[in-house]
ZALUM-543613 format. One record per residue (C-alpha): residue number from 1; x, y, z. Coordinates in nm, 3 decimals, padded with zeros to 5 digits. Example, Ala and Ser with C-alpha at 12.3 -4.5 7.8 and 13.67 -1.06 7.14 Angstrom:
<nodes>
     i        xx        yy        zz
     1    01.230   -00.450    00.780
     2    01.367   -00.106    00.714
</nodes>
This chain:
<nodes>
     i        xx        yy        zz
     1    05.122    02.376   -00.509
     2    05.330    02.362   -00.206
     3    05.445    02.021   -00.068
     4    05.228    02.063    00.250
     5    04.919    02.188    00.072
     6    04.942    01.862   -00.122
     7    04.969    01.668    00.204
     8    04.636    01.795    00.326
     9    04.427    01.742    00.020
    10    04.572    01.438    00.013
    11    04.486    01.351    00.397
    12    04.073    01.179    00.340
    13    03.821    01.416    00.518
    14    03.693    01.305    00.913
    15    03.375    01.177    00.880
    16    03.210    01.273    01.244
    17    03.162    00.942    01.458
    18    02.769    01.027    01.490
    19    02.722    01.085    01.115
    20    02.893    00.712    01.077
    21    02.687    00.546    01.254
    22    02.408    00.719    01.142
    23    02.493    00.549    00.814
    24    02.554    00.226    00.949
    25    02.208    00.236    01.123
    26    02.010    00.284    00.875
    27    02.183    00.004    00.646
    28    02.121   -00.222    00.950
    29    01.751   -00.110    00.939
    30    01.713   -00.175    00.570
    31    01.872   -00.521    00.584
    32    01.616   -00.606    00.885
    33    01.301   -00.427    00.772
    34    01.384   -00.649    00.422
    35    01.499   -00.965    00.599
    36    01.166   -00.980    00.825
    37    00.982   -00.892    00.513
    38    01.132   -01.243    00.368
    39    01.044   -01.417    00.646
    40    00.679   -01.306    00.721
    41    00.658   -01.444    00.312
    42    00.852   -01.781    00.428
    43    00.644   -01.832    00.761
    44    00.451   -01.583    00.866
    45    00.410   -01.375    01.194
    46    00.344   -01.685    01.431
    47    00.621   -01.860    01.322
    48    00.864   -01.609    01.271
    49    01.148   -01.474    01.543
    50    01.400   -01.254    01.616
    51    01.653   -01.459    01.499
    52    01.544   -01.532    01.219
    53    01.485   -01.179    01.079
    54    01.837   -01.144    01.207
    55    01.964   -01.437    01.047
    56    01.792   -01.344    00.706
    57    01.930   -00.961    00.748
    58    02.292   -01.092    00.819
    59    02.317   -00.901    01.150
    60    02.314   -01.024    01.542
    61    01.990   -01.049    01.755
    62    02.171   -00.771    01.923
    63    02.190   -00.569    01.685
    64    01.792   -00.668    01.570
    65    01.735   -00.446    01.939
    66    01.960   -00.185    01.893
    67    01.749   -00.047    01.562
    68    01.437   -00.211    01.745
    69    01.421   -00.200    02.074
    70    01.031   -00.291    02.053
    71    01.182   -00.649    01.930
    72    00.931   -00.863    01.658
    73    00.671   -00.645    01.726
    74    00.786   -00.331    01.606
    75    00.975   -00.480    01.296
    76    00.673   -00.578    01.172
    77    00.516   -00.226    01.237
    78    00.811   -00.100    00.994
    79    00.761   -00.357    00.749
    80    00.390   -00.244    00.719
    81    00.494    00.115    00.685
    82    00.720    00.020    00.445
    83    00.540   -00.218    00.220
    84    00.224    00.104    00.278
    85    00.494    00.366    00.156
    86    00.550    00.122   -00.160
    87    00.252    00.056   -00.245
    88    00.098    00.456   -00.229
    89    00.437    00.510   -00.432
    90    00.340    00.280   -00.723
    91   -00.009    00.423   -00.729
    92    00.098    00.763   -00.770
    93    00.290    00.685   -01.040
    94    00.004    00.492   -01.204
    95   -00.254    00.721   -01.163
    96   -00.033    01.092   -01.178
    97    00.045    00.945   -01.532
    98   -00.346    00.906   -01.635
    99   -00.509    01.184   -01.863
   100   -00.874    01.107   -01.805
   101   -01.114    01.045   -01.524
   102   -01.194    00.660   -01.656
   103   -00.779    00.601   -01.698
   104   -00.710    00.785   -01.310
   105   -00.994    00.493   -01.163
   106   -00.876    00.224   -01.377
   107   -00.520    00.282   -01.328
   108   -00.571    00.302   -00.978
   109   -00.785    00.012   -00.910
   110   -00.560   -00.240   -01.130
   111   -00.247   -00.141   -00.937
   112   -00.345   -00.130   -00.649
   113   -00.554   -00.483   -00.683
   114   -00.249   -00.623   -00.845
   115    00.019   -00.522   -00.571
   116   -00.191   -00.640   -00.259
   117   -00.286   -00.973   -00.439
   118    00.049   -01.053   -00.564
   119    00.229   -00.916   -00.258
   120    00.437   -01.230   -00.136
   121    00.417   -01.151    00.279
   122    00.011   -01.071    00.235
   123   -00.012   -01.398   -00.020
   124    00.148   -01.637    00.260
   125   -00.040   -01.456    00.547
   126   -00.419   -01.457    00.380
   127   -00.331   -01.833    00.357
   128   -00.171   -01.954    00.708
   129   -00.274   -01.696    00.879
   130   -00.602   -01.501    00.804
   131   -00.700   -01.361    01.107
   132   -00.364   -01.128    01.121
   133   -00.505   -00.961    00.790
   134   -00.851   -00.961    00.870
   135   -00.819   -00.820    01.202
   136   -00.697   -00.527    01.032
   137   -00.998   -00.472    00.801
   138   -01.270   -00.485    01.034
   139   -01.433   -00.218    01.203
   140   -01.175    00.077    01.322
   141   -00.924   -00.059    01.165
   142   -01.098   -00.092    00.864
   143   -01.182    00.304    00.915
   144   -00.841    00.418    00.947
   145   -00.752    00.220    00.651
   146   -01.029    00.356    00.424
   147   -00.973    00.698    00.597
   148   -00.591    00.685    00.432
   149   -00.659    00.535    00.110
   150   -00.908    00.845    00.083
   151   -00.642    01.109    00.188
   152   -00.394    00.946   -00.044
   153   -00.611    00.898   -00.382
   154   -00.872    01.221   -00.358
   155   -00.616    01.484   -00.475
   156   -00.556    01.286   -00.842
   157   -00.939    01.280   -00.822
   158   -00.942    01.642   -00.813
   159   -00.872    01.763   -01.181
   160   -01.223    01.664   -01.259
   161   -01.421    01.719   -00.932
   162   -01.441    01.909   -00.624
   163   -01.296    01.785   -00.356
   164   -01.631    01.670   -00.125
   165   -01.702    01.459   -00.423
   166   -01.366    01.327   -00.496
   167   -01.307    01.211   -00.165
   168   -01.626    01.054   -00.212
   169   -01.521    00.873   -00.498
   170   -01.179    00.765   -00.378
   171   -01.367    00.600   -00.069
   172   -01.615    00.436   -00.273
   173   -01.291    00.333   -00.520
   174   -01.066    00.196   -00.232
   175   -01.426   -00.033   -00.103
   176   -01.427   -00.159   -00.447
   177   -01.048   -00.301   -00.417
   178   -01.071   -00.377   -00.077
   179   -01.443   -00.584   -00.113
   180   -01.264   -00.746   -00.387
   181   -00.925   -00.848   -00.252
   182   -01.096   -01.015    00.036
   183   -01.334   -01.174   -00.161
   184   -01.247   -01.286   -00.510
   185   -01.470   -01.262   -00.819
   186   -01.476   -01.564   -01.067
   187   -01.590   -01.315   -01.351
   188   -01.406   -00.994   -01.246
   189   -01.050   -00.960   -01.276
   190   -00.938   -00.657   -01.126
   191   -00.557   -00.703   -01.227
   192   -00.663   -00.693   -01.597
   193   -00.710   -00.355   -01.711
   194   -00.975   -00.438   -01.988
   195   -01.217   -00.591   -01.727
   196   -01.166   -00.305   -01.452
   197   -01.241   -00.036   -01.698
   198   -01.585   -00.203   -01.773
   199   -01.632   -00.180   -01.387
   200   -01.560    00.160   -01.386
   201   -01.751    00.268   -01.722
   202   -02.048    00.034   -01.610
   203   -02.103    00.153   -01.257
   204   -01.791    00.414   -01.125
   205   -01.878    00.691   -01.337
   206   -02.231    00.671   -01.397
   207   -02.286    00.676   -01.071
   208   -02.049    01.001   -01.040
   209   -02.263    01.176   -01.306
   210   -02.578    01.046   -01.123
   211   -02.476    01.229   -00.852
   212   -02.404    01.548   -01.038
   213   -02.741    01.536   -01.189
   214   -02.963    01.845   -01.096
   215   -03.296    01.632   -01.051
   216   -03.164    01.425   -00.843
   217   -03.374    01.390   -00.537
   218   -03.295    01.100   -00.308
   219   -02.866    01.005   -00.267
   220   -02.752    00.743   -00.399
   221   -02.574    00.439   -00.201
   222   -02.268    00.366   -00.449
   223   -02.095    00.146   -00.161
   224   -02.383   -00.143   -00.250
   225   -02.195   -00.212   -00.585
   226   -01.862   -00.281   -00.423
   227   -01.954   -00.564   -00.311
   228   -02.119   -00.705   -00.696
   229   -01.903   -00.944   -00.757
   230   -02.056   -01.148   -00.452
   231   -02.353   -01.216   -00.683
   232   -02.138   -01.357   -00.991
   233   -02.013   -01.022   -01.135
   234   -02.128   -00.672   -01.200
   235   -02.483   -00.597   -01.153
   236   -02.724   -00.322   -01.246
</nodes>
């Protein structure tokens, strides 16, 4: 190799200016989306500002603009789409891994009870500051919610039904967490896997097979059991 050929390979390639701060971008918009996820755990939304999320991301409140020019407000937007990605993540893990019907609803139902319950930011929130999370589960905003959870879970549904019916089910499925998240049962403990499957095997899938059934005249309302626990635990 000639002496200028080495020269150039030894010369470290231009990275362009864009690409670099590209890069440098989205580390800042990790470190904030993460720092104002630490923060809405520490103090919630009332209490929390741009400084601190800047503070706890190790970056100026300029900088906090720069990736966010919507300020607080759209931080926390990204934090929620974040936290929404990770939790959908987890549950397709859980429930692509499932070989049966009973394991896809129970696998499903535990993690996702399990992550929202034990989710630090939503833990501090439900506490100090319930109307942020209930305001988001009422009405349209309950919809939209439902609507998504639906979207999301009917196609792992769909080895075992058609779709009408699985997205059926996965609504039905997501009412079940959601009725229970907001309201906690003293005899049902959706995070343990042993008492979720006898929620699904008790009421889930018979009513799925009562709805296959070829005599079967009038429809059936399965939303009525999601809320069971209300009454001291499942009920027939």
């Amino acid at each position: 190799m000639s002496e200028h050929a080495a020269r150039l390979l030894a010369v470290p390639p231009v990275v362009p200016a864009s690409r670099t701060a590209a890069a440098a971008g989205g580390s800042h918009r990790v470190r904030i989306v993460d720092g104002a996820l630490e923060c809405l755990a520490r103090q919630g939304t009332s209490k929390t500002t741009v400084d601190d999320i800047a503070r706890r991301a190790g970056v100026s409140r300029a900088t906090v603009y720069r990736v966010f020019p919507g300020g607080k407000v759209e931080v926390i937007a990204a934090v929620v789409d974040t936290e929404m990605a990770r939790l959908f993540s987890a549950l397709g893990a859980s429930m692509g891994a499932a070989d049966t019907l009973s394991d896809v609803l129970v696998n499903g139902i535990t993690e996702a009870y399990t992550r929202i319950t034990t989710h630090p930011a939503l833990t501090y929130l439900v506490e100090h500051e319930p109307e942020v999370v209930l305001g988001h589960l009422a009405f349209d905003e309950s919809n939209r919610l439902l609507a998504t959870a639906t979207r999301f879970v009917g196609p792992f549904l769909a080895r075992w039904m058609d779709p009408e019916e699985s997205a059926r089910v996965a609504e039905w499925s997501a009412r079940i967490v959601l009725s229970y998240c907001i309201s906690p049962s003293a005899r049902t403990d959706l995070a343990d896997r042993r008492q979720a499957r006898t929620l699904v095997e008790t009421f889930v899938l018979p009513g799925i097979r009562a709805l296959r059934a070829p005599d079967a005249s009038d429809p059936i309302d399965l939303n009525r059991y999601a809320a069971d626990h209300r009454a001291g635990g499942p009920t027939a």
